[in-house]
KOLPADREN-189414 format. One line per field, with one value per residue (C-alpha): x, z, y; residue in one letter; residue number from 0. Coordinates in steps of 0.2 Angstrom, whole numbers, padded with zeros to 4 digits. Layout:
<atoms>
east: (X; ...)
up: (Z; ...)
north: (Y; ...)
residu: (A; ...)
num: (NUM; ...)
</atoms>
This chain:
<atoms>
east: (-0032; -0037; -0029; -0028; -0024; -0017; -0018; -0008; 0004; 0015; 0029; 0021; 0033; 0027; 0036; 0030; 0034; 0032; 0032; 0031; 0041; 0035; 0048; 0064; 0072; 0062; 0070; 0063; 0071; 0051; 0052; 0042; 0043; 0032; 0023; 0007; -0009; -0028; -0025; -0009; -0018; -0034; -0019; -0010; -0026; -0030; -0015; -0017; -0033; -0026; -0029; -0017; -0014; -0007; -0006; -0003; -0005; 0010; 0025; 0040; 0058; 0067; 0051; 0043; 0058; 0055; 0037; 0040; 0053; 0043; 0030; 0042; 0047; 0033; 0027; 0016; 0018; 0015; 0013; 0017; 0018; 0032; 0030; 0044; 0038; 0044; 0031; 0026; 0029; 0014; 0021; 0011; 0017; 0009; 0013; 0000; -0014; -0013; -0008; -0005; -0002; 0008; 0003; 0010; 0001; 0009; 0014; 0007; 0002; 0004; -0008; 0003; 0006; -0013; -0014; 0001; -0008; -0027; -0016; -0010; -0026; -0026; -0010; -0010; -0026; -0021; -0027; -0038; -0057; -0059; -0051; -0051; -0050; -0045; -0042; -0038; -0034; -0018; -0015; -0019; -0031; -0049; -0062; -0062; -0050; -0058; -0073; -0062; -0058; -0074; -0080; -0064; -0071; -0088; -0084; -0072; -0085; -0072; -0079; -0074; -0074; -0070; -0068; -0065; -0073; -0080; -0083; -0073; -0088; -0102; -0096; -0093; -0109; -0119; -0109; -0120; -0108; -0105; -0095; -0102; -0096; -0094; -0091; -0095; -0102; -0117; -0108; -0103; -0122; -0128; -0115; -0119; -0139; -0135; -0147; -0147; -0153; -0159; -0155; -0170; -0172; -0157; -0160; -0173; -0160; -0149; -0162; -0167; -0157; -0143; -0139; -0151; -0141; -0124; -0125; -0114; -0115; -0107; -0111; -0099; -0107; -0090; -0092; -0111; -0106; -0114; -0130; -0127; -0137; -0132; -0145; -0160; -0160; -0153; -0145; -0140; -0124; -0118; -0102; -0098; -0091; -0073; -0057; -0051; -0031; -0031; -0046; -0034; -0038; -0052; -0061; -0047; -0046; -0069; -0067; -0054; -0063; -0080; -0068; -0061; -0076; -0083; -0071; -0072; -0091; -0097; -0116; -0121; -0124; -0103; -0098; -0104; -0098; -0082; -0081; -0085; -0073; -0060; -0062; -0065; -0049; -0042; -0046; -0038; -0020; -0007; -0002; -0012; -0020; -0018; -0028; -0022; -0030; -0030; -0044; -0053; -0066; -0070; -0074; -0082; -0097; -0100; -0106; -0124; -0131; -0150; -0160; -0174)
up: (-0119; -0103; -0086; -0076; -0056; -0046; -0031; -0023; -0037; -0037; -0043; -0049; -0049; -0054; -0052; -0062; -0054; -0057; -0041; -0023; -0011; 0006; 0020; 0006; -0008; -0025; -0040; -0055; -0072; -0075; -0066; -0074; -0067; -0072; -0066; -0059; -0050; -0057; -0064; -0072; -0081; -0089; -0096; -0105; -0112; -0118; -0127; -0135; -0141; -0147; -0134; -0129; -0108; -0096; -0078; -0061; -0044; -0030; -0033; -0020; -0019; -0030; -0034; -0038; -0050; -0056; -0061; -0073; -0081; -0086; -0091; -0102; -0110; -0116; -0123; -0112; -0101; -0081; -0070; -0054; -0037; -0028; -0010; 0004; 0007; -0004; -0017; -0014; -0022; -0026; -0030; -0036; -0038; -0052; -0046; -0050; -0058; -0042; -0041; -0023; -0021; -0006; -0006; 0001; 0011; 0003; 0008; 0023; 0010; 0023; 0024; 0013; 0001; -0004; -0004; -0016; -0027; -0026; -0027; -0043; -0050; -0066; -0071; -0067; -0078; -0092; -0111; -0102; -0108; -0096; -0080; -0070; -0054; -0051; -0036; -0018; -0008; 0001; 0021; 0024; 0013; 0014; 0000; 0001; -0013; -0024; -0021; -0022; -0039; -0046; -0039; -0050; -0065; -0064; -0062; -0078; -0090; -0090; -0087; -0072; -0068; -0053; -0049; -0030; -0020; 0000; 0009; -0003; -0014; -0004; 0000; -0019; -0025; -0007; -0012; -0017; -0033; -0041; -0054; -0074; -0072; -0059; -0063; -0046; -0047; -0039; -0023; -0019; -0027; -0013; 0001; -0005; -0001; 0015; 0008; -0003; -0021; -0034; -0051; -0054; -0045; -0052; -0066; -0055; -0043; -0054; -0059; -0042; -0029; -0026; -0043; -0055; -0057; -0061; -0080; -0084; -0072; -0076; -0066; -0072; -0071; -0078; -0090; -0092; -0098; -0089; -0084; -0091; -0086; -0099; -0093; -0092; -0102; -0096; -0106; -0105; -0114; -0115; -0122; -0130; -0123; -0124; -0115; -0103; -0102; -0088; -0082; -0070; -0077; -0086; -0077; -0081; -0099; -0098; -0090; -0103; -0119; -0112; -0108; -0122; -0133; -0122; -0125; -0146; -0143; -0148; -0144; -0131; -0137; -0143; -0128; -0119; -0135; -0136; -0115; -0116; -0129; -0120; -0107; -0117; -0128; -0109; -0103; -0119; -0116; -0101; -0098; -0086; -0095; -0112; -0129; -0145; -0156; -0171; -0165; -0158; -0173; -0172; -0154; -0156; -0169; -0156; -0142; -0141; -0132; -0127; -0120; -0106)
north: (-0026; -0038; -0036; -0052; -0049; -0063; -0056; -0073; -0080; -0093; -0104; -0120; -0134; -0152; -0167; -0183; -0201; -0217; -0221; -0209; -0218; -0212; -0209; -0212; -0203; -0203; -0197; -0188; -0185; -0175; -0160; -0143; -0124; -0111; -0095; -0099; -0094; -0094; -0077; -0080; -0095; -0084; -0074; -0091; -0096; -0075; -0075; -0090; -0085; -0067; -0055; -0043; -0049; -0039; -0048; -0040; -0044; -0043; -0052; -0055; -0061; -0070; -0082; -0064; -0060; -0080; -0076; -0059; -0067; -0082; -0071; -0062; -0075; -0080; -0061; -0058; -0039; -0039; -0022; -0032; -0023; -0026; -0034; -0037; -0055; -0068; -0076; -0093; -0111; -0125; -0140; -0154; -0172; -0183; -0202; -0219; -0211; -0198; -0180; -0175; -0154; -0145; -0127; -0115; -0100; -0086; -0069; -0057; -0041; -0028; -0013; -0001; -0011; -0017; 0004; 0004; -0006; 0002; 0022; 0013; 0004; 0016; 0015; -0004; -0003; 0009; 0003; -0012; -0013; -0028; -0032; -0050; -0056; -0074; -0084; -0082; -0069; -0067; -0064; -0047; -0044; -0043; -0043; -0026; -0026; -0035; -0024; -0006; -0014; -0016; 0002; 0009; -0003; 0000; 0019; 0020; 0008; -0007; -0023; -0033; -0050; -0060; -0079; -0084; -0095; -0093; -0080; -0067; -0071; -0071; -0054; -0048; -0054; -0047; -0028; -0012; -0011; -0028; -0036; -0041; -0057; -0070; -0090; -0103; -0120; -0126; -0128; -0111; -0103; -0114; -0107; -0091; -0094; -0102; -0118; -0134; -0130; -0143; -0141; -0138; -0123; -0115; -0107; -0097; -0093; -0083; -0070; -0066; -0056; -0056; -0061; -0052; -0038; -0046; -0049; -0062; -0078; -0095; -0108; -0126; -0141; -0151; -0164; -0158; -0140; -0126; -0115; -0098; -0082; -0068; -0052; -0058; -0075; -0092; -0103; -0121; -0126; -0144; -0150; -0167; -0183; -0182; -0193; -0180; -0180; -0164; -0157; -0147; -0127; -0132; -0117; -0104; -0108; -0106; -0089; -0084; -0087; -0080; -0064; -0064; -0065; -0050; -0041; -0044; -0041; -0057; -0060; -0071; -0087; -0085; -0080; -0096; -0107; -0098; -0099; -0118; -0122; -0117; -0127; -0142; -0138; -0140; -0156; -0164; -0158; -0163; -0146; -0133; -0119; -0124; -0124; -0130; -0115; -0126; -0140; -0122; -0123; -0142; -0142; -0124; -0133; -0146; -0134; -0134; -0118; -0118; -0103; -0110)
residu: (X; X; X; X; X; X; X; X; X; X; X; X; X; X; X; X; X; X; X; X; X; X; X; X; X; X; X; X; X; X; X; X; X; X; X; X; X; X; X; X; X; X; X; X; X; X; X; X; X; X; X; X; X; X; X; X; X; X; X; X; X; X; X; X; X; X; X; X; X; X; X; X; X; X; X; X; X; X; X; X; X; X; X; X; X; X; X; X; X; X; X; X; X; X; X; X; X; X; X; X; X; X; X; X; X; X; X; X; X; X; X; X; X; X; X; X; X; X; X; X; X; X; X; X; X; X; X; X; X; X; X; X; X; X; X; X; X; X; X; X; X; X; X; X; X; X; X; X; X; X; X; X; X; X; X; X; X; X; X; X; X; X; X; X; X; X; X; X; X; X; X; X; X; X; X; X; X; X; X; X; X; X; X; X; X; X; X; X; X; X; X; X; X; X; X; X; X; X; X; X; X; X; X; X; X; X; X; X; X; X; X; X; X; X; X; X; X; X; X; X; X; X; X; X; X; X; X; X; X; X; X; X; X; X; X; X; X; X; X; X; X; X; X; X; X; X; X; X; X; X; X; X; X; X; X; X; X; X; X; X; X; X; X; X; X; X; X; X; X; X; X; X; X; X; X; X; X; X; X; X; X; X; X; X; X; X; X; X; X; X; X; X; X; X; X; X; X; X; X; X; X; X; X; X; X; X; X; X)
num: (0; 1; 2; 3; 4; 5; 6; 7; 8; 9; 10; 11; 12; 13; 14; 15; 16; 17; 18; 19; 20; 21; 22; 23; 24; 25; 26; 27; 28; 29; 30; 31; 32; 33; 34; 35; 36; 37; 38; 39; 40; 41; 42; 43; 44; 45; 46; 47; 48; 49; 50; 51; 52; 53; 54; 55; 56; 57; 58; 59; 60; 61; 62; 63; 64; 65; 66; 67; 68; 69; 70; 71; 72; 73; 74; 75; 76; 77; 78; 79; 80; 81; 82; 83; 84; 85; 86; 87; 88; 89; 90; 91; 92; 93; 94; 95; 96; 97; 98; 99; 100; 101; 102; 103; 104; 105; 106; 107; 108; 109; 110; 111; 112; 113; 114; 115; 116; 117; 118; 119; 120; 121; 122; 123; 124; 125; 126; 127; 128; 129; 130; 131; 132; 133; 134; 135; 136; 137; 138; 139; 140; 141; 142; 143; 144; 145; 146; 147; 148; 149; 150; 151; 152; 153; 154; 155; 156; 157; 158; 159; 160; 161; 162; 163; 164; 165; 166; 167; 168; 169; 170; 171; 172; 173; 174; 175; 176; 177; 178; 179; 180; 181; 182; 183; 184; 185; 186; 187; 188; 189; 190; 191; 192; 193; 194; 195; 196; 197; 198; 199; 200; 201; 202; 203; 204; 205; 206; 207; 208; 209; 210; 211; 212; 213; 214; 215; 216; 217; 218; 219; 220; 221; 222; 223; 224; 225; 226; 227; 228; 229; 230; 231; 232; 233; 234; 235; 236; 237; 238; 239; 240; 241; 242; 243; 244; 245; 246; 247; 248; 249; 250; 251; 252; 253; 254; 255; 256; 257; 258; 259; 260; 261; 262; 263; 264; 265; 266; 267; 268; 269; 270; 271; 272; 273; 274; 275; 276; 277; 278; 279; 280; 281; 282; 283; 284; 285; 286; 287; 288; 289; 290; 291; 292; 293; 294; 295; 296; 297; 298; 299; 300; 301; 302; 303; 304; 305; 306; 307)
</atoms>
């Protein structure tokens, strides 16, 4: 079983238009709801792959209430903690070959209820092998909480991933105890070294500090796949040419089928096809977070992974 924390959820609303009329009324008959948040996306593409998901983070209000009941409806278990601030909405509006996104901040997680949630961890946790981290962090919290999590994971032989961005992962991948699995881009390996790096260089880069001792790194390179660091080896993995429909949760879906391949014990060269398959499967389907399982095979054969 895989636990999936969305420490910041939402309700993503999506409206599509033919036309955004700016400073009048526009109408839409296309309008979608959904429960949302980076987390909560790994977890759609998990259970469509077959893995038994359980999400969690902190969930408020009726918004909060929205979220687990769309979860439920869709089998999927959560072991949210309750906050007294109201989840937020992310809309996004899809009009002329553009998608403009109003995101909400989110809630204020006060101090007892991020140590409601760490007093909880193994209960949250309970029948997991692997838990993962996505996204960003909420008001209030500090990436402490990422890093008290990967303590209890690393202390309870779970595997523990985490995909943020900033200065939550600088921190995270800087910590004495660190994470199996992390997945930036090349943008954020360079914030994190404080320096421009060359693709070149890269490969270099991961096996040094203060990455040599996170097992798993994948680094997405888009439409030219990925460099992949799985112990000591470096992989490259490149993908085909496709028509993307939706790149939008390409990264999510990625993440899910390199976790969910963990977690079947897959080697390492099926691990990154299975991760980059995924994310292909993605880009080739209007909605967020999405495979069609049956074209999983065909895409899978296509996925060309090669140790440097």
């Amino acid at each position: 079983m895989i636990l999936t924390i969305t420490a910041n959820p939402s309700v993503d609303i999506s409206y599509r238009l033919d036309k955004f009329n700016i400073d009048d009324v526009t109408r839409t008959e296309h309008a979608s709801k959904d429960a949302g948040g980076k987390g909560i996306h790994v977890g759609f593409v998990l259970k469509e792959l077959g893995a038994d998901v359980i999400h969690s983070g902190f969930v408020g209000g009726k918004l909060g209430e929205y979220i687990e009941e769309e979860l439920g409806k869709k089998g999927q278990d959560s072991r949210f903690v309750k906050i007294s601030s109201p989840t937020r909405n992310c809309i996004a509006i899809l009009h002329e070959g553009n998608q403009t996104e109003i995101l909400e901040q989110g809630p204020s997680i006060s101090e007892e209820e991020a140590k409601n949630f760490l007093d909880n961890i193994g209960k949250i946790a309970e029948g997991c092998q692997v838990i993962n981290m996505s996204g960003s962090l909420p008001k209030g919290l500090t990436s402490d909480f990422y890093k008290e999590i990967i303590k209890y994971a690393k202390a309870n032989n779970i595997f523990v991933s985490v995909d943020t961005s900033g200065q939550t992962l600088k921190d995270i991948i800087g910590a004495e105890v660190k994470p199996d699995l992390i997945k930036p881009n090349e943008t954020e390996i360079a914030q994190v070294l404080g320096r421009v790096i060359g693709k070149e260089e890269l490969k270099d880069v991961l096996v040094q500090e203060p990455f040599k001792d996170i097992k798993y790194i994948i680094v997405s390179m888009g439409k030219d796949g990925a460099l992949v660091k799985a112990g000591d080896k470096i992989y490259n993995a490149s993908v085909p040419k496709v028509l993307a429909i939706n790149p939008v949760g390409s990264g999510d879906s990625s993440l899910a089928g390199a976790l969910y391949a963990i977690e079947q014990g897959k080697d390492d060269q099926d691990i990154i096809k299975t991760s980059m398959t995924c994310g292909l499967l993605n880009v080739l389907t209007e909605e967020i977070a999405h495979i069609e399982i049956e074209k999983f095979d065909e895409y899978y054969q296509q996925i060309q992974v090669k140790e440097l």
